[in-house]
N, CA, C and O atoms as CSV, one atom per row, in Angstrom:
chain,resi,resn,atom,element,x,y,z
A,1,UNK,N,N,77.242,96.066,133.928
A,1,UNK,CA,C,78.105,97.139,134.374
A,1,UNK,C,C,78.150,97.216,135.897
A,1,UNK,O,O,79.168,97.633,136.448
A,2,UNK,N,N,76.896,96.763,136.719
A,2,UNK,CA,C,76.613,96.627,138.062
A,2,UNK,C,C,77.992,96.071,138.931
A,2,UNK,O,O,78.408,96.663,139.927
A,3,UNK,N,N,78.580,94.911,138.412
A,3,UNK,CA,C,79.747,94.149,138.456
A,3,UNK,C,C,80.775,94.903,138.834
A,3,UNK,O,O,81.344,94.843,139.924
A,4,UNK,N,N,81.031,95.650,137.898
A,4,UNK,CA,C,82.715,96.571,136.984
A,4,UNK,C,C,82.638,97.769,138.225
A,4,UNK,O,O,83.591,98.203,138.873
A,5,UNK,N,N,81.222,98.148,138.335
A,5,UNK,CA,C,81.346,99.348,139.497
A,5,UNK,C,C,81.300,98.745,140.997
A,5,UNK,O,O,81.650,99.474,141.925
A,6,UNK,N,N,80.865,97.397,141.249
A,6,UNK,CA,C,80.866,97.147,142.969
A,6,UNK,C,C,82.472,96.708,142.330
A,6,UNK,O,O,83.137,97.638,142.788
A,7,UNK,N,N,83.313,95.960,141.660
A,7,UNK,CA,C,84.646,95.728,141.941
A,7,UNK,C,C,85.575,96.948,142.095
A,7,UNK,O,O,86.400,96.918,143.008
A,8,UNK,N,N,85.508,98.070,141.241
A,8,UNK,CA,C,85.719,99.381,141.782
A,8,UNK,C,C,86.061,100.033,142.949
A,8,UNK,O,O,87.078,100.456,143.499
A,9,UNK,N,N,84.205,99.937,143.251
A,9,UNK,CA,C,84.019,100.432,144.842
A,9,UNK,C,C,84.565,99.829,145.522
A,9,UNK,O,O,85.128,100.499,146.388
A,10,UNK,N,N,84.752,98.482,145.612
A,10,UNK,CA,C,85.721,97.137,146.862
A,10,UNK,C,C,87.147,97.696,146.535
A,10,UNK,O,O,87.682,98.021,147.596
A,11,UNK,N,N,88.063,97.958,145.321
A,11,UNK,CA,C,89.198,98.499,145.468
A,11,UNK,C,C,89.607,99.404,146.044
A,11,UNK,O,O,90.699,99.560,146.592
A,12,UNK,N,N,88.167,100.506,145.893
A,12,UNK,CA,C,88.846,102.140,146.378
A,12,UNK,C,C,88.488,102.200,147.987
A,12,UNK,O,O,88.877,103.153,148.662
A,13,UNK,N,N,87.638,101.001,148.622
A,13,UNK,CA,C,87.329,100.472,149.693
A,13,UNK,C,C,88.955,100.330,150.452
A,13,UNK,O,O,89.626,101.144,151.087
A,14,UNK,N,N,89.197,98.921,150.052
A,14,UNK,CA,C,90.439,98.644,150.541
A,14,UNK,C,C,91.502,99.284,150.594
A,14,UNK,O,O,92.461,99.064,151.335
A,15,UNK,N,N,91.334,100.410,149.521
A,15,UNK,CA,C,92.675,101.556,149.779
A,15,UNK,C,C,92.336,102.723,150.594
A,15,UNK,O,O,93.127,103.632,150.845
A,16,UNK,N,N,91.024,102.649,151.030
A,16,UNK,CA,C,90.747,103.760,151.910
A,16,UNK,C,C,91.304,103.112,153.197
A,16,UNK,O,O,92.244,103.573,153.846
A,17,UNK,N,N,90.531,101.852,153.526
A,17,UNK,CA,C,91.129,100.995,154.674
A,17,UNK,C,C,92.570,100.826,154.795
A,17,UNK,O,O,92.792,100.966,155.998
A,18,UNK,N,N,93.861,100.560,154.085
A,18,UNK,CA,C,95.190,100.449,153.986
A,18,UNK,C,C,95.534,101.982,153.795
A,18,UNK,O,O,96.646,102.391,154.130
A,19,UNK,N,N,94.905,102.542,153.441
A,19,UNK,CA,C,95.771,104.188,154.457
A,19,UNK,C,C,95.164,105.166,155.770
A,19,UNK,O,O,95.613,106.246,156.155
A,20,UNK,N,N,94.111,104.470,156.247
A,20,UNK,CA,C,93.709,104.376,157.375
A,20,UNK,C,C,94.295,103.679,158.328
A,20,UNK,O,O,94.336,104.103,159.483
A,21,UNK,N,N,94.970,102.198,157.866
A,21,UNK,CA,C,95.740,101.685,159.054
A,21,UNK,C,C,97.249,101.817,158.843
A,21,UNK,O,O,98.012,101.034,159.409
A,22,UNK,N,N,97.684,102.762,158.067
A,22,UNK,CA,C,99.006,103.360,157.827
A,22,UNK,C,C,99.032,104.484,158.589
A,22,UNK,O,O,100.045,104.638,159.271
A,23,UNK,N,N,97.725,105.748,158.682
A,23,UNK,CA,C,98.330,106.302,159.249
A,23,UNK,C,C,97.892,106.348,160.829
A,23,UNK,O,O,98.228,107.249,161.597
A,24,UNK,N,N,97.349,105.589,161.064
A,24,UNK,CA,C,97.511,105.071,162.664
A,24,UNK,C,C,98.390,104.493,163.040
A,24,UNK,O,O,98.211,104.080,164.185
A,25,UNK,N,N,99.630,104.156,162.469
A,25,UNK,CA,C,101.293,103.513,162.538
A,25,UNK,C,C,100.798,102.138,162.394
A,25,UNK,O,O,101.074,101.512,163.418
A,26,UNK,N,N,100.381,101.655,161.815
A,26,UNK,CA,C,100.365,99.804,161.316
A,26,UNK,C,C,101.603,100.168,159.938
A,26,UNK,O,O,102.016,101.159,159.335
A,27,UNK,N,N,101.819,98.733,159.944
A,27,UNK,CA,C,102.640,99.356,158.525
A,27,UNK,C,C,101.983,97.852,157.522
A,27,UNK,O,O,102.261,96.674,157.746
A,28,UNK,N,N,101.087,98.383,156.442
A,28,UNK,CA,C,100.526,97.247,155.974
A,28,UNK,C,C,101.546,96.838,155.024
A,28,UNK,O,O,102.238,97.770,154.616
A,29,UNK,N,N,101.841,95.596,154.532
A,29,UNK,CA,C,103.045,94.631,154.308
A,29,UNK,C,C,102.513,93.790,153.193
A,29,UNK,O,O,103.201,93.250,152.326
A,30,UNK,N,N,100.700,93.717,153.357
A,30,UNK,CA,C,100.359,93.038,151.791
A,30,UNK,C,C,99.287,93.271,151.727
A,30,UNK,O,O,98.517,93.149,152.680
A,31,UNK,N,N,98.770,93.898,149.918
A,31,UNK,CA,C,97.182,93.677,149.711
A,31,UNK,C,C,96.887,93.112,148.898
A,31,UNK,O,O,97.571,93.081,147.875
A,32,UNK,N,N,95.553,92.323,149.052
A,32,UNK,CA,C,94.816,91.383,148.423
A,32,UNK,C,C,95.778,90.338,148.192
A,32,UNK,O,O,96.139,90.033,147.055
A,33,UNK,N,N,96.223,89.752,149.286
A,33,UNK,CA,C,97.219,88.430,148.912
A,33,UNK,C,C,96.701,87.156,148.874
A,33,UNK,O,O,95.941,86.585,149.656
A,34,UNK,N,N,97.155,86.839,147.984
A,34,UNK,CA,C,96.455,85.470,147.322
A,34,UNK,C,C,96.984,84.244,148.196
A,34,UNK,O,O,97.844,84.552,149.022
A,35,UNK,N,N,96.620,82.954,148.145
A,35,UNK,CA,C,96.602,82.045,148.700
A,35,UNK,C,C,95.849,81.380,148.093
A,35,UNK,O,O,94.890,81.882,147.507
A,36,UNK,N,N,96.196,79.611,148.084
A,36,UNK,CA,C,95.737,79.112,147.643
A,36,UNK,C,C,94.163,78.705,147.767
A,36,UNK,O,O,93.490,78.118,146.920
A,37,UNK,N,N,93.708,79.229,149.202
A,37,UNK,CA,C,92.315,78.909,149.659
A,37,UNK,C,C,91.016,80.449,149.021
A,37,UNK,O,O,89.786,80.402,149.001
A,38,UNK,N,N,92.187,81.938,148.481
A,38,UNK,CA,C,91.442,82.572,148.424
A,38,UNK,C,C,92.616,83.830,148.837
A,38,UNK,O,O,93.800,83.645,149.120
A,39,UNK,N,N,91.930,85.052,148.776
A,39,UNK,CA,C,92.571,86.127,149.626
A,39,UNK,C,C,92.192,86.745,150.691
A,39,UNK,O,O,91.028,86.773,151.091
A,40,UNK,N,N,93.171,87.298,151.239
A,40,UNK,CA,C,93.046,88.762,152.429
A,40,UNK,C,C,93.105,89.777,151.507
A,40,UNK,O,O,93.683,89.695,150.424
A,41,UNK,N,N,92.449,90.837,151.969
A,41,UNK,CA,C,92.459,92.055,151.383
A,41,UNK,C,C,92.892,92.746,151.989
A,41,UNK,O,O,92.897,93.877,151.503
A,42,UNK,N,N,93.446,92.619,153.212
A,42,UNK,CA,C,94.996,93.552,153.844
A,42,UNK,C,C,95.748,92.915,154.740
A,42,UNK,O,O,94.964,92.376,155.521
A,43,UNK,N,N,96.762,92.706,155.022
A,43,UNK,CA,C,97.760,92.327,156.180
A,43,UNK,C,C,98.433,93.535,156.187
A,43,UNK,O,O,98.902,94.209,155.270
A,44,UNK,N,N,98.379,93.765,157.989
A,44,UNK,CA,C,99.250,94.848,158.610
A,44,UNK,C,C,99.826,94.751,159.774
A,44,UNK,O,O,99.119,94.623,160.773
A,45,UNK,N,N,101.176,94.792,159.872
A,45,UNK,CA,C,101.362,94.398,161.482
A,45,UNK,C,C,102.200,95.956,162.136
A,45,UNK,O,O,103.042,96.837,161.964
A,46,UNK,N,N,101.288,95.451,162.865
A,46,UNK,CA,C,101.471,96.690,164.528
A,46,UNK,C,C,102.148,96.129,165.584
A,46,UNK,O,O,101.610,95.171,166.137
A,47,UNK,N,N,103.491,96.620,166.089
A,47,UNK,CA,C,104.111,95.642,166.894
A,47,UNK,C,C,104.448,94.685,166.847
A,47,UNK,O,O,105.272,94.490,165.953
A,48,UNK,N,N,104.105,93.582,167.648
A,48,UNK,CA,C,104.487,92.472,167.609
A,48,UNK,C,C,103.434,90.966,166.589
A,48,UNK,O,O,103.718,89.805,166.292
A,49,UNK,N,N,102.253,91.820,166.375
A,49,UNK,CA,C,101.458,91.403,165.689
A,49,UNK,C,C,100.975,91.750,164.162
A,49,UNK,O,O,101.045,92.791,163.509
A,50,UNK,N,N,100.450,90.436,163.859
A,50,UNK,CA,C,99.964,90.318,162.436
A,50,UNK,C,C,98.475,90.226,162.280
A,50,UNK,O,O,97.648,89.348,162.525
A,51,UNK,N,N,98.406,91.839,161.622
A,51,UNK,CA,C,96.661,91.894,161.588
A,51,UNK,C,C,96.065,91.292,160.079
A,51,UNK,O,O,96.739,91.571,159.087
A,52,UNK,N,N,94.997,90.591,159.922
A,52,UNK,CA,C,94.584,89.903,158.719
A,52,UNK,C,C,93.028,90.784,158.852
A,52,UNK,O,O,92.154,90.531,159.680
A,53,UNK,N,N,92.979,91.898,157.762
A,53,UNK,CA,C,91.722,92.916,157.709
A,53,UNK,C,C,91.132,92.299,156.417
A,53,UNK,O,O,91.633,92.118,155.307
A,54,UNK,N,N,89.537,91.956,157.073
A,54,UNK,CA,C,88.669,91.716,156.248
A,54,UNK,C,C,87.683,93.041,155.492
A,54,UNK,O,O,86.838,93.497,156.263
A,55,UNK,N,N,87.720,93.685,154.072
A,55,UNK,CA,C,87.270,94.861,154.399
A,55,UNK,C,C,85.535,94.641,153.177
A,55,UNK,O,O,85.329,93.990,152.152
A,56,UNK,N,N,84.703,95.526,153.986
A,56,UNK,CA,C,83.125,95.270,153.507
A,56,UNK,C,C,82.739,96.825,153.160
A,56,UNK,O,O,83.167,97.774,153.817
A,57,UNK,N,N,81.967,96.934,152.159
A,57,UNK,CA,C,82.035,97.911,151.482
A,57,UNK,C,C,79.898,97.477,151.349
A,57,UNK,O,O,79.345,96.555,150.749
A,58,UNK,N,N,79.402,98.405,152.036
A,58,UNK,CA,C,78.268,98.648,151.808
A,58,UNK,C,C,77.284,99.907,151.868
A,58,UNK,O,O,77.951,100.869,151.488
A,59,UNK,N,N,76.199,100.249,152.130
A,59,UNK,CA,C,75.281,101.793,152.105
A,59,UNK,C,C,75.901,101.998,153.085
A,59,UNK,O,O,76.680,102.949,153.145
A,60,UNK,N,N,75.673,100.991,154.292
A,60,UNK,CA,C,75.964,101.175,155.457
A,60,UNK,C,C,77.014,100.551,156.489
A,60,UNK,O,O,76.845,99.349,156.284
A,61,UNK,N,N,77.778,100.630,157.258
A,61,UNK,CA,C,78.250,100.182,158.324
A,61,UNK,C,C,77.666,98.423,158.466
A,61,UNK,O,O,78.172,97.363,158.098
A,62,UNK,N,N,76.566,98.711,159.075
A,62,UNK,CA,C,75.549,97.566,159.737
A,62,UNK,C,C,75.430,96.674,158.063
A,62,UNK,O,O,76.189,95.718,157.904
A,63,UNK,N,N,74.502,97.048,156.958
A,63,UNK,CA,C,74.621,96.472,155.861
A,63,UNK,C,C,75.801,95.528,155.277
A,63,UNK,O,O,75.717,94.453,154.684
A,64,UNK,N,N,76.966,96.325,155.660
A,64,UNK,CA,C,78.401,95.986,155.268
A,64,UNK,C,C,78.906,94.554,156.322
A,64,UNK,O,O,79.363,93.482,155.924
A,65,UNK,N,N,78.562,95.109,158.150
A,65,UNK,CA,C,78.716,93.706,158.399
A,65,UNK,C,C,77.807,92.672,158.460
A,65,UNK,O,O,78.059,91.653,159.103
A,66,UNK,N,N,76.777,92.827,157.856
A,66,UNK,CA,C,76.128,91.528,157.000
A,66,UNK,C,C,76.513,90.934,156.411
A,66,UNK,O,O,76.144,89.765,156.293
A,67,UNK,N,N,77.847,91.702,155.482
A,67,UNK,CA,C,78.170,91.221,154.687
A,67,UNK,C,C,79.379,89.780,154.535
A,67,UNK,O,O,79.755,89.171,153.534
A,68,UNK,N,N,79.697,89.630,155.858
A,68,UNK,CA,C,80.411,88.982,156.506
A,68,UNK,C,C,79.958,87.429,156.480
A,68,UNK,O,O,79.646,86.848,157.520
A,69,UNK,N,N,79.949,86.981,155.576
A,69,UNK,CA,C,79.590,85.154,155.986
A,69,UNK,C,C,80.631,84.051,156.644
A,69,UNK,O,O,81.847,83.949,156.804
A,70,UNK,N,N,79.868,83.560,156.828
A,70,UNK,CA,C,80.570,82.252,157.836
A,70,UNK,C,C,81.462,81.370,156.623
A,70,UNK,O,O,82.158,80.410,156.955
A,71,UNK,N,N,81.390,81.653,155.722
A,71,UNK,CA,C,82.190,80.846,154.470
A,71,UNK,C,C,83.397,81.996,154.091
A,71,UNK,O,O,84.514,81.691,153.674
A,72,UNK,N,N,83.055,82.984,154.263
A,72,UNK,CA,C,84.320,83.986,153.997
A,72,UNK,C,C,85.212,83.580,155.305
A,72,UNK,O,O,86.327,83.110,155.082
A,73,UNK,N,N,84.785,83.735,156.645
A,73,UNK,CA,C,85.308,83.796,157.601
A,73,UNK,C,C,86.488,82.211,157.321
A,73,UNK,O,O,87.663,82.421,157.022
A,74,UNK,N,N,86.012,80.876,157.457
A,74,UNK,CA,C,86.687,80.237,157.291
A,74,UNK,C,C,87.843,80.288,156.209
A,74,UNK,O,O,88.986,79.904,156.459
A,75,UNK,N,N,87.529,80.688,155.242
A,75,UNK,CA,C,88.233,81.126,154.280
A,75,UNK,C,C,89.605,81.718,154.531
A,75,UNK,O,O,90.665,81.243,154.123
A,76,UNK,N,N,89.371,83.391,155.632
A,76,UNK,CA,C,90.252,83.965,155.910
A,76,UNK,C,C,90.836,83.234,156.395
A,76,UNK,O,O,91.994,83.072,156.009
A,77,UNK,N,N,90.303,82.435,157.485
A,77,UNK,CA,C,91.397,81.429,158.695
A,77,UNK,C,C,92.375,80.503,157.843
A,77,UNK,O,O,93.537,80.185,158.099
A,78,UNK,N,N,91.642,80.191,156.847
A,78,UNK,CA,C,92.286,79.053,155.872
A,78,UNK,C,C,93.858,80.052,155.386
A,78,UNK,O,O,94.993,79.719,155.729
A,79,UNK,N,N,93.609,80.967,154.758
A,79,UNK,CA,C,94.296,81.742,154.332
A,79,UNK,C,C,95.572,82.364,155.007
A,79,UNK,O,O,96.744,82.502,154.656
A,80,UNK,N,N,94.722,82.730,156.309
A,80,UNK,CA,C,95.759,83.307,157.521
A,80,UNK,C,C,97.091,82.149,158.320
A,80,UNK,O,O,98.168,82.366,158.874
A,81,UNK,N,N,96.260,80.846,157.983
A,81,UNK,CA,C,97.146,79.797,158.061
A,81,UNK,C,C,98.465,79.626,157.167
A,81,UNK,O,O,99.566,79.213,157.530
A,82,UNK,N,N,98.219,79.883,156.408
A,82,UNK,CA,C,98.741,79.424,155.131
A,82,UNK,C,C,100.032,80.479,155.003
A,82,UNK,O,O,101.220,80.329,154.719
A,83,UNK,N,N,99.258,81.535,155.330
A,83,UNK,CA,C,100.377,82.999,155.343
A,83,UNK,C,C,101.111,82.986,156.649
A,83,UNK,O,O,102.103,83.689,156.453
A,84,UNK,N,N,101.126,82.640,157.614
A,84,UNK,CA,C,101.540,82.344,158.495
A,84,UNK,C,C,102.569,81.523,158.203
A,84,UNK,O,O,103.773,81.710,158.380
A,85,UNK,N,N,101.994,80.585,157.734
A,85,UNK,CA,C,103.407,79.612,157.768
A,85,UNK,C,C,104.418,80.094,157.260
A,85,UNK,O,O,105.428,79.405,157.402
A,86,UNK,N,N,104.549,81.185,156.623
A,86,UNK,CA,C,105.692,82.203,156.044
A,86,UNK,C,C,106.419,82.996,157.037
A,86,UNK,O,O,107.292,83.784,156.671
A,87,UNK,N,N,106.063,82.810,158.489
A,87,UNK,CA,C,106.120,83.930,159.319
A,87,UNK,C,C,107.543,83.194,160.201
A,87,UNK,O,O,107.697,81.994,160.432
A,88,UNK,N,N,108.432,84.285,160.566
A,88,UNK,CA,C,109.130,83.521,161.327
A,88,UNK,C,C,108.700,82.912,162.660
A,88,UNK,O,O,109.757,82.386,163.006
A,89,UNK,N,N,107.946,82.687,163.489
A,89,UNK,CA,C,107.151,82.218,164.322
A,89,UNK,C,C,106.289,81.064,164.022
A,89,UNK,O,O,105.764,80.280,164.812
A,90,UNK,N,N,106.234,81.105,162.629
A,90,UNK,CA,C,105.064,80.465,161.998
A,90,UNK,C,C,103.303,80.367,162.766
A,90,UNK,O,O,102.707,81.405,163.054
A,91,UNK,N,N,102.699,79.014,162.994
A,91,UNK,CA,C,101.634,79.118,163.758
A,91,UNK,C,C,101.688,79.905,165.169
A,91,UNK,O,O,100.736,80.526,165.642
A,92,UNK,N,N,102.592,79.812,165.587
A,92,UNK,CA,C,102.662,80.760,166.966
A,92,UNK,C,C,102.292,81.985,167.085
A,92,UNK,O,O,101.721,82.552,168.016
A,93,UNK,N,N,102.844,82.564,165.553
A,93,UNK,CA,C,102.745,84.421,166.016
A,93,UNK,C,C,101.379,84.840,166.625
A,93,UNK,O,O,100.387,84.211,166.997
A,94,UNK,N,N,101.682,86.001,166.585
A,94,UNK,CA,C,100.137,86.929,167.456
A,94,UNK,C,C,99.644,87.392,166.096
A,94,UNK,O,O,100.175,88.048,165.200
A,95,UNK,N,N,98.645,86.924,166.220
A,95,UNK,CA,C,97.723,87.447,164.786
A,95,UNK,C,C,96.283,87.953,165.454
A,95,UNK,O,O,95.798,87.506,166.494
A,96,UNK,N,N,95.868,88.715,164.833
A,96,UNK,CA,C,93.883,89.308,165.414
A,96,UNK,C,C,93.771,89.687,163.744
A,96,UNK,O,O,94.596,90.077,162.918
A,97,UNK,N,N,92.418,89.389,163.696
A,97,UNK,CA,C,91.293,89.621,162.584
A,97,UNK,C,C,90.506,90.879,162.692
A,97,UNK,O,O,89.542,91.053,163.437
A,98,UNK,N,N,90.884,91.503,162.090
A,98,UNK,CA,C,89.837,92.671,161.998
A,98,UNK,C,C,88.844,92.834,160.807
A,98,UNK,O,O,89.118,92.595,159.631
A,99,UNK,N,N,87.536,93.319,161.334
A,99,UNK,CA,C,86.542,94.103,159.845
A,99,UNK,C,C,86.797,94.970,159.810
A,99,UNK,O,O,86.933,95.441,160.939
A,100,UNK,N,N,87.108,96.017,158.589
A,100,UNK,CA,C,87.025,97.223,158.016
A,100,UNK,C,C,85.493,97.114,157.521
A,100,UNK,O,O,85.093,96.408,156.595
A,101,UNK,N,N,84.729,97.962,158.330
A,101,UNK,CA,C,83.187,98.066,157.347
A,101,UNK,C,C,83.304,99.927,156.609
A,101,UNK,O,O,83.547,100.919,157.295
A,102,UNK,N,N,83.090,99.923,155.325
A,102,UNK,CA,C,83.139,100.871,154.804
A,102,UNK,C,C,81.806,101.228,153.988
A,102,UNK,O,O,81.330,100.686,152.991
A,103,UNK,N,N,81.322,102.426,154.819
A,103,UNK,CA,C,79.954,102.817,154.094
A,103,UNK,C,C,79.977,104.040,152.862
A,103,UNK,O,O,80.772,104.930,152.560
A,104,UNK,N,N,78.849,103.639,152.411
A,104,UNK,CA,C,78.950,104.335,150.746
A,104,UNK,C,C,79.224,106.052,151.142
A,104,UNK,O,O,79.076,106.753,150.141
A,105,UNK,N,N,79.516,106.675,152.144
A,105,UNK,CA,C,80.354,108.292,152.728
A,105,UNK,C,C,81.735,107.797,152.614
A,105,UNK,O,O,82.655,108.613,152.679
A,106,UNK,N,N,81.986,106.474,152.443
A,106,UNK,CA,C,83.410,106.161,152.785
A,106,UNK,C,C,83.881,106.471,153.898
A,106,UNK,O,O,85.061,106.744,154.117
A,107,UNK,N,N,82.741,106.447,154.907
A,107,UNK,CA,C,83.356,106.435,156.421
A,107,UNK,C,C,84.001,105.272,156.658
A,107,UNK,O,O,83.379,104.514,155.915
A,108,UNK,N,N,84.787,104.649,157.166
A,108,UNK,CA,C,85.525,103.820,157.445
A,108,UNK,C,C,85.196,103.148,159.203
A,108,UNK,O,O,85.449,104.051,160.001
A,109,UNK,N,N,84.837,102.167,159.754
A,109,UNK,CA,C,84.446,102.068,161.154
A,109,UNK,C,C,85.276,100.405,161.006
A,109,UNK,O,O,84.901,99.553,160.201
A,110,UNK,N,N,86.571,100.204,162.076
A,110,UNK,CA,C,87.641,99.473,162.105
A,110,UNK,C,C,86.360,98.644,163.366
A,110,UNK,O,O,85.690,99.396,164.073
A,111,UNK,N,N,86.174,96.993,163.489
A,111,UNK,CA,C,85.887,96.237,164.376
A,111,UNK,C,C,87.298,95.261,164.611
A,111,UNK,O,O,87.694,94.375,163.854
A,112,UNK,N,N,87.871,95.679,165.799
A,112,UNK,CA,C,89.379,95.348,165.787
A,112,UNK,C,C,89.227,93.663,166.785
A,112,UNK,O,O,88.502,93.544,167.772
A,113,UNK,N,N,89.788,92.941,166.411
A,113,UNK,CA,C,89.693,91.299,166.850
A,113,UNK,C,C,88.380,90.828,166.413
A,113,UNK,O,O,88.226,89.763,167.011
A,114,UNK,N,N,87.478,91.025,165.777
A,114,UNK,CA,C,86.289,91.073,165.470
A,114,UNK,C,C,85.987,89.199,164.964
A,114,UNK,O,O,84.894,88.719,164.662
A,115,UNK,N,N,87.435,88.409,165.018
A,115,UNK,CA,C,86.847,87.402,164.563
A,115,UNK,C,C,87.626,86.177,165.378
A,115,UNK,O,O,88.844,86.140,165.549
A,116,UNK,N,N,87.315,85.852,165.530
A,116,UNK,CA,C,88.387,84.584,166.762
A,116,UNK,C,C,88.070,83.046,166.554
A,116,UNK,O,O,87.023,82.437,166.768
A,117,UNK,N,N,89.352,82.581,166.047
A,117,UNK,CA,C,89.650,80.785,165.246
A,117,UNK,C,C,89.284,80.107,166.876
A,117,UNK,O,O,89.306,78.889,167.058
């Protein structure tokens, strides 16, 4: 049952995060989008840019970005590539990586460019 409730908590995670960066005027455009390497669990673009939010759901803040591995990270890049190429700009556009770390208060703490290809 341990399973059924952390997949839960990661959903109601990511929807806390995607109306957190809605109502700071992002306008998020896709969640949990698949790709063939894996998913993002939010794209939102602000301006002229395309944000790719990685979001971590732990007790804590700090716990949560532990949670961050170097195999997810490539992953996203893999991913962010891939979605990109959909973009009218394609590889060119302005893209930044952000963490959403979300602690079990469901405080929400945004690390904005937090990851750089």
């Amino acid at each position: 049952m341990s399973g059924l409730v952390s997949y839960h908590a990661g959903l109601a995670a990511e929807d806390s995060v995607a109306r957190h960066y809605s109502r700071s005027g992002h306008r998020v455009v896709e969640r949990r989008w698949r790709g063939k390497g894996g998913e993002i669990d939010v794209i939102a673009q602000f301006g002229g840019d395309t944000i790719f939010i990685e979001v971590k759901k732990s007790d804590s803040h700090a716990a949560a970005a532990l949670r961050v591995s170097d195999r997810q990270v490539r992953r996203l890049f893999d991913c962010a590539g891939e979605y990109m190429g959909g973009l009218p700009d394609g590889m060119l556009s302005s893209v930044r990586f952000d963490v959403a770390l979300v602690d079990a208060a469901g405080r929400i703490e945004i690390i904005e460019n937090a990851l750089a290809a």
